[in-house]
VOPA-618936 format. One line per field, with one value per residue (C-alpha): x, y, z; residue number from 1; residue in three letters. Coordinates in nm, 3 decimals, always signed. Layout:
xx (X_...)
yy (Y_...)
zz (Z_...)
pos (NUM_...)
code (ALA_...)
END
This chain:
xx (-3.208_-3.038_-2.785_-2.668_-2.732_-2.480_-2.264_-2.303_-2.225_-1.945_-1.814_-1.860_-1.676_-1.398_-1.359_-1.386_-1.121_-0.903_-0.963_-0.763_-0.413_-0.572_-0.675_-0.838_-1.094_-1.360_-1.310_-1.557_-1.811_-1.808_-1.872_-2.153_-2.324_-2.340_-2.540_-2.787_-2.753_-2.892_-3.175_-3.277_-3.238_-3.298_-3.448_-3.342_-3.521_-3.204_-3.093_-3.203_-3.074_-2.742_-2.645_-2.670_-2.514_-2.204_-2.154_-2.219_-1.919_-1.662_-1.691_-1.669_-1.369_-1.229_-1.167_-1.104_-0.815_-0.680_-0.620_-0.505_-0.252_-0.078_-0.053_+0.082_+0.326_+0.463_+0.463_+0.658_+0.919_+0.944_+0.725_+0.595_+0.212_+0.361_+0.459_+0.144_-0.047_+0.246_+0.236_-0.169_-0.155_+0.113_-0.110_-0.378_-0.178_+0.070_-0.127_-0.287_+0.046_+0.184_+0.118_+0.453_+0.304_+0.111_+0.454_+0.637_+0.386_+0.357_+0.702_+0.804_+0.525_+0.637_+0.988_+0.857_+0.666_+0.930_+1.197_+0.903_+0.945_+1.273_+1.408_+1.730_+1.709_+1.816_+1.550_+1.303_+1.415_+1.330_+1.000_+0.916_+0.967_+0.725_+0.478_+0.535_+0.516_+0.188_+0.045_+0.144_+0.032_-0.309_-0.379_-0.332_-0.612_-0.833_-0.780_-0.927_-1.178_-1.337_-1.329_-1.450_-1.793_-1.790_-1.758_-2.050_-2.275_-2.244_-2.312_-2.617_-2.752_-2.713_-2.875_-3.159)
yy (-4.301_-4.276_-4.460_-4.197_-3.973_-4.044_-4.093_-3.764_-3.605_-3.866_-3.751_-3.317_-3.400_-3.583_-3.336_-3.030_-3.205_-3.211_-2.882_-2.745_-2.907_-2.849_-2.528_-2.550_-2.753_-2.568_-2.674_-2.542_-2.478_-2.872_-2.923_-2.672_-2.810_-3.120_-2.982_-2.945_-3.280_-3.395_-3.190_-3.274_-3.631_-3.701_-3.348_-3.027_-3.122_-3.109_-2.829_-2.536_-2.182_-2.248_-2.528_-2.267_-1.984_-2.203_-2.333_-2.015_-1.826_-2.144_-2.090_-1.727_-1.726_-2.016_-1.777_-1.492_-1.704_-1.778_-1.466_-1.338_-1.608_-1.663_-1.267_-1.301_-1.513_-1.271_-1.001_-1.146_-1.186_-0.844_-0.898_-0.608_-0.568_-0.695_-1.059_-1.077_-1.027_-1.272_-1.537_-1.494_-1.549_-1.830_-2.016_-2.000_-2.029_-2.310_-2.611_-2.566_-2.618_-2.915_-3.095_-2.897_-2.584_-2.620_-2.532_-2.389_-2.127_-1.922_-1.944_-1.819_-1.631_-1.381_-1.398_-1.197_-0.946_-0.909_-0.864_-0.603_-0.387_-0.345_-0.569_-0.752_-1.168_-1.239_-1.076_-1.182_-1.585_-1.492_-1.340_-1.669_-1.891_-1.664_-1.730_-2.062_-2.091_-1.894_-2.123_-2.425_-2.241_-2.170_-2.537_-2.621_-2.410_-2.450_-2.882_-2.756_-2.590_-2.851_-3.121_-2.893_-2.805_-3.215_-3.327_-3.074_-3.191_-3.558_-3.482_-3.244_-3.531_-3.743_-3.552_-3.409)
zz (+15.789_+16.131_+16.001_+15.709_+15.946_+16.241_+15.939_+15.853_+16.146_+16.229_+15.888_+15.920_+16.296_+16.123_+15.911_+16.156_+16.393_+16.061_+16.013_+16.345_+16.166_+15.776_+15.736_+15.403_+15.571_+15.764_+16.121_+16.303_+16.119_+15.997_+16.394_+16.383_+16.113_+16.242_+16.561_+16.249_+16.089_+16.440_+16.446_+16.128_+16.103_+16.503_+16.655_+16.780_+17.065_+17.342_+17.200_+17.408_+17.403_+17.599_+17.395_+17.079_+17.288_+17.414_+17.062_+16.921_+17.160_+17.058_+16.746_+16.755_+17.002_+16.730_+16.473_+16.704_+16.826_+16.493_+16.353_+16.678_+16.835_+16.506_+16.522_+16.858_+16.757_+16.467_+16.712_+17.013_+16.798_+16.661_+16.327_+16.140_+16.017_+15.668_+15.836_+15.994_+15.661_+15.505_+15.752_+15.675_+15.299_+15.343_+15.550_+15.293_+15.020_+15.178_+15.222_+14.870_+14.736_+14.904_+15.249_+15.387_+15.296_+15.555_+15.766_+15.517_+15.412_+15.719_+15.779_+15.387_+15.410_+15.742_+15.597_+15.281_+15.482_+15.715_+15.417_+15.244_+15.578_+15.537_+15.835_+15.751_+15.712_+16.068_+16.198_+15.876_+16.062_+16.388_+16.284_+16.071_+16.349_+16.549_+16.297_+16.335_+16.715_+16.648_+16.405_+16.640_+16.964_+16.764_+16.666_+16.985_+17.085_+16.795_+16.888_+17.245_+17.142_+16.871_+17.121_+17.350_+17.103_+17.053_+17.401_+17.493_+17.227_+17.329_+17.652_+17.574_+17.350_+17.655_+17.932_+17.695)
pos (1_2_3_4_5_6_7_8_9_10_11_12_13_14_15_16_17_18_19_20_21_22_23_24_25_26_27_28_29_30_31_32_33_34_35_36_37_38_39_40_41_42_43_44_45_46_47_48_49_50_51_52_53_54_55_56_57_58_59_60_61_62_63_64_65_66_67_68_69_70_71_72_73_74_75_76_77_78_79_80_81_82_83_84_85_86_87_88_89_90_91_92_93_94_95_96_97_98_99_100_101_102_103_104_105_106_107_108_109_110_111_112_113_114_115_116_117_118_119_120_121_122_123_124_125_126_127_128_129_130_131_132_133_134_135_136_137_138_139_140_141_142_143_144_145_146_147_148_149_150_151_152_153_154_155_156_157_158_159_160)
code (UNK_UNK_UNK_UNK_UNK_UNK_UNK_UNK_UNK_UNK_UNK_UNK_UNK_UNK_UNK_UNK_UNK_UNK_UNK_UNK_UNK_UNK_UNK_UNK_UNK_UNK_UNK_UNK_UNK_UNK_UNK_UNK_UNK_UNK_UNK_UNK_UNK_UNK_UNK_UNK_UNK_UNK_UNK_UNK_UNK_UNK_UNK_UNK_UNK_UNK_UNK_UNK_UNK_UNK_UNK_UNK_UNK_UNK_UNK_UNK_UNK_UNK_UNK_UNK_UNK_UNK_UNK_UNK_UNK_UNK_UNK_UNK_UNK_UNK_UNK_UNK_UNK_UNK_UNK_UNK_UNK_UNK_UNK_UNK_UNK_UNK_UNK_UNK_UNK_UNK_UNK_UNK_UNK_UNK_UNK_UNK_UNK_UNK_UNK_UNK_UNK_UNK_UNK_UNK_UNK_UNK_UNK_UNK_UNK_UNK_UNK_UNK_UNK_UNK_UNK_UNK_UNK_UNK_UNK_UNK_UNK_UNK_UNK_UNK_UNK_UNK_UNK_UNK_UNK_UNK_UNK_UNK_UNK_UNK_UNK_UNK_UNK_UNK_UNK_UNK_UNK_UNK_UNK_UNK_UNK_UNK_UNK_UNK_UNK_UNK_UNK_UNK_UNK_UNK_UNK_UNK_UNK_UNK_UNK_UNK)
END
């Protein structure tokens, strides 16, 4: 049984880490759940109330920060409330698509909105490649912050 279950966890950690490029996966909630694959196949035993707290905040600030950095980006560059909700649906909608949605998406995506709000298309480009510095810029973080929530429960696991 400890076997299948450090493959489990192994596995939901793959998967979160995958998440921070793929966002179709869940990211870090895969991480979080596999706090609880430990307890339940090994024990919840080193797992006090800061351990739960400090996950608890990363993964709040995680999606937080991903709504609000690929914002940022948008906005820096001038972007309207319609490229922020375009960038949004094209980087949901992008990835299901093709692999280059994942890219493509946010960038088509912000372009639309921008075009919807009346700017002209030189401006619509510089908004999309906003959106794309913010969806690169908040990878970046979300990477951080996964390896962050795995780092600390290795070493929690270790001390405990």
């Amino acid at each position: 049984m400890a076997i299948l279950g450090w493959i489990l966890i192994i596995a939901l950690i793959a998967v979160g880490l995958a998440g921070a490029v793929y966002p179709i996966l869940p990211g870090a909630l895969a991480i979080y759940l596999a706090f609880f694959v430990y307890g339940w196949f090994f024990s919840f035993e080193p797992f006090g109330v800061w351990f739960w707290l400090f996950q608890t905040l990363i993964v709040i600030i995680l999606f937080v920060a991903d709504y609000v950095v690929g914002a940022w980006g948008v906005k820096k560059f001038g972007g309207s409330r319609a490229s922020v909700i375009g960038s949004t649906i094209g980087l949901i909608l992008g990835p299901i698509l093709t692999p280059i949605g994942l890219i493509l998406g946010p960038f088509i995506g912000a372009f639309v909105g921008e075009l919807m709000a009346g700017s002209n298309p030189g401006k619509a480009v510089k908004v999309s490649f906003g959106a794309l510095l913010g969806l690169f810029s908040s990878t970046v973080v979300k990477i951080i912050l996964q390896i962050a929530m795995v780092v600390l429960f290795f070493i929690w696991i270790v001390i405990n």
